[in-house]
C-alpha positions as CSV (number, residue, x, y, z in Angstrom):
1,X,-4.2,91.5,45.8
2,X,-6.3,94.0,43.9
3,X,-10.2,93.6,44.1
4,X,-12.6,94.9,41.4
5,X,-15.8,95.6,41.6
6,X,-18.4,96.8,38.3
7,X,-21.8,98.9,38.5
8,X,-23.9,100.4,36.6
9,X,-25.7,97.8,33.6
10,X,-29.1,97.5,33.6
11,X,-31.8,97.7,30.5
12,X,-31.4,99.9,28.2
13,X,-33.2,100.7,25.0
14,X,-31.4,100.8,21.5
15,X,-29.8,104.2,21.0
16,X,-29.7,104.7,24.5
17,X,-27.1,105.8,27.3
18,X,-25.4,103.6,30.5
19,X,-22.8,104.2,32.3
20,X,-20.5,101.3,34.6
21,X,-18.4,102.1,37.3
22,X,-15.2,99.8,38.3
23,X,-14.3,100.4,41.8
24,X,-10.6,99.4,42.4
25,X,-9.6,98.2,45.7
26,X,-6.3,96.7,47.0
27,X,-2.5,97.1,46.3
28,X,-3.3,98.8,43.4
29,X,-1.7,102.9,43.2
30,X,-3.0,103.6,40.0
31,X,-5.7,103.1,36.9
32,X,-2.9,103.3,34.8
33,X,-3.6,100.1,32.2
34,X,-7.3,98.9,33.6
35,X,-9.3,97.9,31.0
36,X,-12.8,97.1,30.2
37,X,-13.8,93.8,28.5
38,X,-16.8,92.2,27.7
39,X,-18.3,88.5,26.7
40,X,-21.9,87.8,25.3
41,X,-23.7,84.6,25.6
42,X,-22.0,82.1,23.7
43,X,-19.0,84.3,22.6
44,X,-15.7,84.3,24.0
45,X,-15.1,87.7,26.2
46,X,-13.4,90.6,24.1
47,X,-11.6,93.8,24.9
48,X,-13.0,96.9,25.1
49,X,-11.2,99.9,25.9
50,X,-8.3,100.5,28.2
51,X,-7.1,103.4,29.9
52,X,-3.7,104.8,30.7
53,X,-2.1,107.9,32.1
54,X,-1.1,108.7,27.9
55,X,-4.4,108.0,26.2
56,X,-6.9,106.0,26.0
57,X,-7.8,103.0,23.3
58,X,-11.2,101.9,22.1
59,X,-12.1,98.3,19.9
60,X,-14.0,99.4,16.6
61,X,-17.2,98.1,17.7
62,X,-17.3,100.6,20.5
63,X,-15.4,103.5,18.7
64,X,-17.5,106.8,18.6
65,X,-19.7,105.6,21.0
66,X,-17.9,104.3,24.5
67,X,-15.7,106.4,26.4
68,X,-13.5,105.2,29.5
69,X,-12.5,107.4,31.9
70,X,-11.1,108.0,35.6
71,X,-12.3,109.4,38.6
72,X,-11.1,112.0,40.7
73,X,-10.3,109.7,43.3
74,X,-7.9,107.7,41.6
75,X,-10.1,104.1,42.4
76,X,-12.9,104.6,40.0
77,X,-12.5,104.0,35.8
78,X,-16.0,104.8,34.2
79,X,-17.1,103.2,30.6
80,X,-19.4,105.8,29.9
81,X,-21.8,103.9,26.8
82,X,-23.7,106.0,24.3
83,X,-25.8,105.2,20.7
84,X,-25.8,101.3,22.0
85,X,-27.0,98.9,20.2
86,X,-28.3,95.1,20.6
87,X,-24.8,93.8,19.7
88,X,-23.2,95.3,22.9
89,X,-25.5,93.4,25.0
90,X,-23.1,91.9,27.6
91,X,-21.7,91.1,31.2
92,X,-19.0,93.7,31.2
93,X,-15.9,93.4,33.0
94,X,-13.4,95.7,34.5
95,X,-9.4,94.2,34.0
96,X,-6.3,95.2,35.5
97,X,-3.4,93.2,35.4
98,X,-4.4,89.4,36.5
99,X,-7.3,91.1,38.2
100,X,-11.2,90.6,37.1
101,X,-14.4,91.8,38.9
102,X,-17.1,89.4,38.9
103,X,-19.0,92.0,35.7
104,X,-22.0,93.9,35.3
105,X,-24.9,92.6,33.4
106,X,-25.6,95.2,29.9
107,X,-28.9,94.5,27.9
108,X,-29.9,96.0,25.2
109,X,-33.4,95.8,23.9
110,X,-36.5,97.8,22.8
């Protein structure tokens, strides 16, 4: 069993910055493939970015403007959010493997 948990969303205005935190938990020994998705009212939930120990991948709406990374500690991934916009308002998830944290709530308005 691998447990997820996401922090960080909030308000935030247009152009503005937010960073989320998924803490990994569990039989889990590395970040290697976690992934962040996310799923707006009414839509169906889309990828992100992922992560992995070669590089890491981004979807063109977040491209230039999200960046995942890992902690130190090997248990954290970070999706660090910058020049948002209303479109990426969201519950954001964290993903690895079959594994989903419950999300994080993003909005973005003025």
């Amino acid at each position: 069993q691998v447990q997820l948990v996401e922090s960080g969303g909030g308000l935030v205005q247009p152009g503005g910055s937010l960073r989320l935190s998924c803490t990994a938990s569990g039989n889990i020994f590395s970040l290697n493939g976690m992934g962040w998705y996310r799923q707006a009212p009414g839509k169906d939930r889309e990828w992100v970015a992922s992560i992995s120990s070669l590089r890491t991948i981004y979807s063109d709406s977040v491209k230039d403007r999200f960046t995942v990374s890992a902690g130190d500690d090997d248990t954290t991934v970070y999706l660090h959010m910058n020049m948002m916009r209303p479109e990426d308002t969201a519950t954001y998830y964290c993903n690895y493997q079959i594994y989903w944290g419950r999300g994080t709530q993003v909005t973005v308005s003025s």
